[in-house]
Each structure stands twice: as C-alpha cells, then as structure tokens.
C-alpha positions as CSV (number, residue, x, y, z in Angstrom):
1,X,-82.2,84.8,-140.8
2,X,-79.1,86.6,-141.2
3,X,-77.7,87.1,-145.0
4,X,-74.8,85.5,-145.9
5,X,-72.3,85.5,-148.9
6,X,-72.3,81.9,-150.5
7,X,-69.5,82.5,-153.2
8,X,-68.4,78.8,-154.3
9,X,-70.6,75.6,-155.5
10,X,-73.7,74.9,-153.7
11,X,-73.8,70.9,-153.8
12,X,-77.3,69.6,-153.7
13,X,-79.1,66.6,-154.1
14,X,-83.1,66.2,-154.1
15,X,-84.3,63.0,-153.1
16,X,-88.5,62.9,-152.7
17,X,-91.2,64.2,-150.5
18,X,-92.9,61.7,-148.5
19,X,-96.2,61.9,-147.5
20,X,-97.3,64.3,-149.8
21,X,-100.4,63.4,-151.7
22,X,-101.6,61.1,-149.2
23,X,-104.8,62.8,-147.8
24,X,-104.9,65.3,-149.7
25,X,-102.5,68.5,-149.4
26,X,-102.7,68.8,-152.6
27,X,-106.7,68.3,-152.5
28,X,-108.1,71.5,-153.4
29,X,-105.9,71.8,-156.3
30,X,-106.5,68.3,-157.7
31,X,-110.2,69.0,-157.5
32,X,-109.9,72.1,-159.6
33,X,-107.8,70.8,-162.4
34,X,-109.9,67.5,-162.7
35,X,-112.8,69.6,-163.2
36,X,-111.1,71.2,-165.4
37,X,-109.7,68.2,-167.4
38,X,-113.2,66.6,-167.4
39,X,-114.7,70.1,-168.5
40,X,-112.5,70.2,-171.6
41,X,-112.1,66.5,-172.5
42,X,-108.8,66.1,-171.5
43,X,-109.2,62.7,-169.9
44,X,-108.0,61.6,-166.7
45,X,-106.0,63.4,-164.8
46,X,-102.1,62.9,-163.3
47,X,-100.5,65.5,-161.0
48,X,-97.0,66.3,-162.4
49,X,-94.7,68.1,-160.1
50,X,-91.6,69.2,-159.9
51,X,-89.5,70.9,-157.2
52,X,-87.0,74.1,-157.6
53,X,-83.7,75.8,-155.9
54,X,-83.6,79.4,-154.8
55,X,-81.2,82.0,-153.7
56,X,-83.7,84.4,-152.3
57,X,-85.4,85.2,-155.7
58,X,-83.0,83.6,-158.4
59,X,-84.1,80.2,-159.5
60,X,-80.6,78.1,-159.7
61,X,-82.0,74.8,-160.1
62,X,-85.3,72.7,-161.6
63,X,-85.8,68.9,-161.2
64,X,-87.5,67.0,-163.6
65,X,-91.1,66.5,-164.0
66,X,-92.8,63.6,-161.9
67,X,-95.7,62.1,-162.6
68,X,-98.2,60.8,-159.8
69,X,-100.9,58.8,-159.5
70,X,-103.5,56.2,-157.7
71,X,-100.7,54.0,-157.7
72,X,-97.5,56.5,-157.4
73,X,-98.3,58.8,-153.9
74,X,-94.7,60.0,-153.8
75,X,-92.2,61.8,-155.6
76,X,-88.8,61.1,-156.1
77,X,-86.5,62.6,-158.2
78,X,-82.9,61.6,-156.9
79,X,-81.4,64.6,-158.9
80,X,-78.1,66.3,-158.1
81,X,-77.2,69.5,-158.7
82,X,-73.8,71.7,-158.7
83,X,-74.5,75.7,-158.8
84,X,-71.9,77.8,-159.1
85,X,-73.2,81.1,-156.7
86,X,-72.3,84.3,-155.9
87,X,-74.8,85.1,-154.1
88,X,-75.9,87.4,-150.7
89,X,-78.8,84.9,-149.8
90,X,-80.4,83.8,-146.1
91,X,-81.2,80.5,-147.0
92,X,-81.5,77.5,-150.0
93,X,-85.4,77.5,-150.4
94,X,-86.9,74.3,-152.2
95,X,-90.3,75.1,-153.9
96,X,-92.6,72.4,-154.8
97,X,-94.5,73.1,-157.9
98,X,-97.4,71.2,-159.3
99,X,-97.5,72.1,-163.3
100,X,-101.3,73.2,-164.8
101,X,-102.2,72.9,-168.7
102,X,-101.1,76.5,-168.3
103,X,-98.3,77.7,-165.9
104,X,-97.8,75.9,-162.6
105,X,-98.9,76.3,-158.8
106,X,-96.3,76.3,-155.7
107,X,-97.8,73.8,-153.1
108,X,-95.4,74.4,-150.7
109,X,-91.9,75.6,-149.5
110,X,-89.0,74.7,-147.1
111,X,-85.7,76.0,-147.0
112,X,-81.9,75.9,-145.2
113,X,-80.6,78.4,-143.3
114,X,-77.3,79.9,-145.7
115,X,-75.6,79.8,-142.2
116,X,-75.8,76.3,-141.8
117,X,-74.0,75.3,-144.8
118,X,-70.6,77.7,-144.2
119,X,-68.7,75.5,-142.7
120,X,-68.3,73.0,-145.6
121,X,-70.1,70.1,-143.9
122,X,-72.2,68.1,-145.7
123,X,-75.8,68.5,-144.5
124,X,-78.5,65.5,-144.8
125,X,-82.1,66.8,-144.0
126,X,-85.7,65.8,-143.8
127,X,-87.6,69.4,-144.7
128,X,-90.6,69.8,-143.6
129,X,-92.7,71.4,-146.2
130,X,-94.7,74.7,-145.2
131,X,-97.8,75.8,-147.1
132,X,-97.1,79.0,-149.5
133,X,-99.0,81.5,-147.8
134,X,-99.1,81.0,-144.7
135,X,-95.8,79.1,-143.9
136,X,-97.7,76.4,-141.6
137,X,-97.3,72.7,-142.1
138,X,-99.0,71.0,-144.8
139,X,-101.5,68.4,-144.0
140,X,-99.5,65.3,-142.6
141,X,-96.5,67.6,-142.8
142,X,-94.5,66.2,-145.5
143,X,-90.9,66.4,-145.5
144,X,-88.4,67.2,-148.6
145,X,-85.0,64.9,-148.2
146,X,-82.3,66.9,-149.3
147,X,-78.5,66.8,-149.0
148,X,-76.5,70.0,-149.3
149,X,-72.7,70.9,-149.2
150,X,-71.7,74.1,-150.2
151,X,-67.7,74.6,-151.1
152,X,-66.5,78.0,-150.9
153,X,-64.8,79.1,-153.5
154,X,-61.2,79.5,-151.9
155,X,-61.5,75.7,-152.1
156,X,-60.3,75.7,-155.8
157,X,-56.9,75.0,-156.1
158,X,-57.5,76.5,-159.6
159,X,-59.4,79.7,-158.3
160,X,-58.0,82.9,-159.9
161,X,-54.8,81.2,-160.9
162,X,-56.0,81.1,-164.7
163,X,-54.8,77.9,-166.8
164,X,-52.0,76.8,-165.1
165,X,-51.3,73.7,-167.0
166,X,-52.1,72.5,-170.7
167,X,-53.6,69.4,-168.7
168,X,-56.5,71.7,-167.4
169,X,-59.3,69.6,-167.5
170,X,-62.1,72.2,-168.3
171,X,-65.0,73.6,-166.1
172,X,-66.4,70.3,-163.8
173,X,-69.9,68.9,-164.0
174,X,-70.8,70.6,-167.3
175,X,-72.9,69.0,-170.0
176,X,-70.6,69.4,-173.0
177,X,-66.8,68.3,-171.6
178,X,-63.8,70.5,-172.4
179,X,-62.0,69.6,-176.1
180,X,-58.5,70.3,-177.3
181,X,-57.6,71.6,-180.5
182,X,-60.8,74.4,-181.1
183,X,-60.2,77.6,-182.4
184,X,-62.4,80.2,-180.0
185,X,-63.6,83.6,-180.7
186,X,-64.5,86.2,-178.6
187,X,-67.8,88.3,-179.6
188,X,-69.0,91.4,-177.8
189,X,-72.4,90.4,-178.5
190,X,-74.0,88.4,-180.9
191,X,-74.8,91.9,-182.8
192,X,-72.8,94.7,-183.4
193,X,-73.6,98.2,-184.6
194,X,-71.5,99.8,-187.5
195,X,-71.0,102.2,-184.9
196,X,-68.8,100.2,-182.4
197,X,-67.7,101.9,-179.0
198,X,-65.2,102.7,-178.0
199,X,-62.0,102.5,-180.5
200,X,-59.9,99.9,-179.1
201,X,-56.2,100.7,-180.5
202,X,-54.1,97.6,-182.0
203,X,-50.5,97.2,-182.6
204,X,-49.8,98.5,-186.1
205,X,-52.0,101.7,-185.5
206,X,-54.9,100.0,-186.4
207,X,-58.1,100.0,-183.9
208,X,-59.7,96.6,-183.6
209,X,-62.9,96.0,-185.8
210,X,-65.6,93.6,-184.3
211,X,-66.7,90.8,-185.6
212,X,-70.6,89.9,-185.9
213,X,-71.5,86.4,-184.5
214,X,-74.4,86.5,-186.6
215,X,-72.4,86.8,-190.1
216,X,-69.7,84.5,-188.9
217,X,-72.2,81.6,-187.7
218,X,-73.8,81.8,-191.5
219,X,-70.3,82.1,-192.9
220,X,-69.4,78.5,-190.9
221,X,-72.8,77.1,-192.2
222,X,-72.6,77.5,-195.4
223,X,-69.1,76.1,-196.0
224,X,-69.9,73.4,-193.4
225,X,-69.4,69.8,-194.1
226,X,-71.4,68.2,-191.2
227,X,-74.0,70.8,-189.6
228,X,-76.3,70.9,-186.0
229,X,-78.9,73.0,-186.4
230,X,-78.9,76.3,-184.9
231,X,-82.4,78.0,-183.9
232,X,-82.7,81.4,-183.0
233,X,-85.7,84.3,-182.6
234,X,-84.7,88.1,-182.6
235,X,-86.7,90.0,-179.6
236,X,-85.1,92.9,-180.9
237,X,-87.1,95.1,-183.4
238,X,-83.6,96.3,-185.1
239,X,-81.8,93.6,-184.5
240,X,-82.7,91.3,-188.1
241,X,-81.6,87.1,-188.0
242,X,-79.3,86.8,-191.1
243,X,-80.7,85.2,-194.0
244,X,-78.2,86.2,-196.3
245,X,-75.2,88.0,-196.4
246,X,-76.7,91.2,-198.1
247,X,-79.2,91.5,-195.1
C-alpha cells in the first residue's frame, strides 16, 4: 500500500470483535496462561484484552481493558478516539492485545488503507482480523467494527491563524478544558543548566535568564493554599528532584 501524508485528526471509534473467543483463536494462549495461573495459585483465570491504533509504528491510541469470560465471549469497548497526526503512514492498523501477569501478547491485526480515508468520508467497517505472523484469518475469522473519518487539517478554520478571538474556545476533545484568567509560563525544559545556550538579548541590554520549572513548581507549593500532588522520578543521573531550595 502506497504511503500517504495524514496531517489533520484521525476520528475513530472501536466498537468490539465478534466471534473472537468462540472456539478458540485465542486457545493456545489461554491454555498457557491457565497453566500458568493454576501453577502459581493465582486462581481462575479471565482473558483481559485490549485493542490499540497505529500509524505504521507509533501507538496513537489504547482502549480500555476488557475482561472475558464463560459468560462474556465478546469484546466491546465502544471507545472513540480523536488523534491529532502528522503522519507519513500506509494504513490505521488495529492490534488486539491480550494482557499476561507480565507484558501482553498481540492475537491479531487488521488495518485501513491511509488512502481510503483521504477524502473525508466517514468510513464504517467490519475488519477482519489476521493472525500476527502469518497475516491469515483467525479461526472463525473475527471481524473488528470500526468507524473512521479522518479531517485534514486545512479543515480548521482556526489552522495557522493563531488566536483570532478572545472567545477561542481552547484545543477540542481534551481532558482538561481551556480556562480564562491563568498566568502561563514558558520553560525550556523542566531543567536548566547554569550554563544556558545561547544568550537571547532583551530589550534593556539585558539577555534573558531561564527559569527552572523545577525551583518554580516548589516555589508555588510551598506558598500554596490548596495543593494536587505532583509526582515525579529523575531518569537523569545529574539531573537531582528538588527537595529544597539549597539542592
């Protein structure tokens, strides 16, 4: 399939796979793992799967975890999903993914072809869902049912226009809305070295002297009123979390 540039919001809904655990696609694995639970007292046994989105290798989206059982053969998740892409991709590939006590396994695949979804046109599909290796049907070839839309990004009346209005409702389909009145500052990373570079010059003849989110975030703690806690771990071997402001 021919690579296409999907620069925009991919649009995508996941509704379930049917079929799936009926006779045993998912057989082999099962058997494994409740050997494996019965081996280390773990109890009986529920598959828990999940499914993901992909631009070729970037993960862009996860579902939830959904649990099945003797009485529960297929999963839905009804979960929708807006990804803002810039991406040079082929296809939206769906993995299905059933989660071990440690990591997970990818039962199977299916994808769309990035071509398809170019015109703007919403797309409503029944997937059928090929094994990982060999990319053959499963057993009772299972389908994924999926809608897609993707809107290019030209679409935005707002698209590199900047604020246009103090009525700008903030980013769409985020978690936290958009709220008026905040102060914002602008950090060049959450650390920075004594030694910044380069000298950015300032009005005044002064150059500009960074900030360090770190020092800042324990300066707003500790003259906070009301507080939500913060967690943080430093990967960085020079890099030390504040503690105090002598450290």
């Amino acid at each position: 399939m021919a690579q296409k540039l999907l620069h925009g919001v991919l649009h995508v809904k996941i509704f379930e796979a049917n079929r799936f655990l009926s006779e045993g696609c998912c057989i082999y694995f099962s058997e494994l793992l409740d050997k494996f639970h019965k081996t280390h007292c773990f109890g009986e046994r529920t598959s828990k799967l999940y499914a993901t989105i992909h631009l070729e290798n970037t993960k862009v989206g996860r579902t939830r975890l959904v649990e099945l059982n003797n009485e529960t053969s297929i999963p839905q998740w009804h979960e929708s999903f807006h990804i803002y892409c810039a991406h040079i991709a082929s296809s939206v590939k769906f993995s299905i993914k059933e989660r071990y006590p440690i990591g997970a396994k990818v039962i199977g695949r299916a994808s769309v072809p990035a071509e398809e979804l170019l015109s703007g046109e919403e797309a409503d599909k029944w997937l059928i869902i090929l094994d990982n290796k060999h990319h053959k049907p499963l057993h009772l070839r299972p389908k994924l049912h999926v809608k897609l839309r993707f809107s290019h990004v030209t679409a935005d009346p707002n698209w590199s226009r900047g604020i246009k209005s103090p009525n700008f409702p903030g980013v769409p389909y985020t978690f936290f809305t958009q709220r008026n009145g905040c102060r914002v500052t602008l950090y060049q990373d959450a650390h920075v070295p004594d030694k910044f570079s380069p000298k950015i010059p300032l009005l005044g003849g002064q150059n500009y002297e960074p900030h360090r989110c770190w020092e800042d975030i324990f300066d707003a703690i500790s003259k906070a009123k009301h507080f939500s806690l913060i967690y943080s771990i430093s990967i960085d071997l020079y890099v030390h979390i504040i503690v105090n402001m002598q450290s």
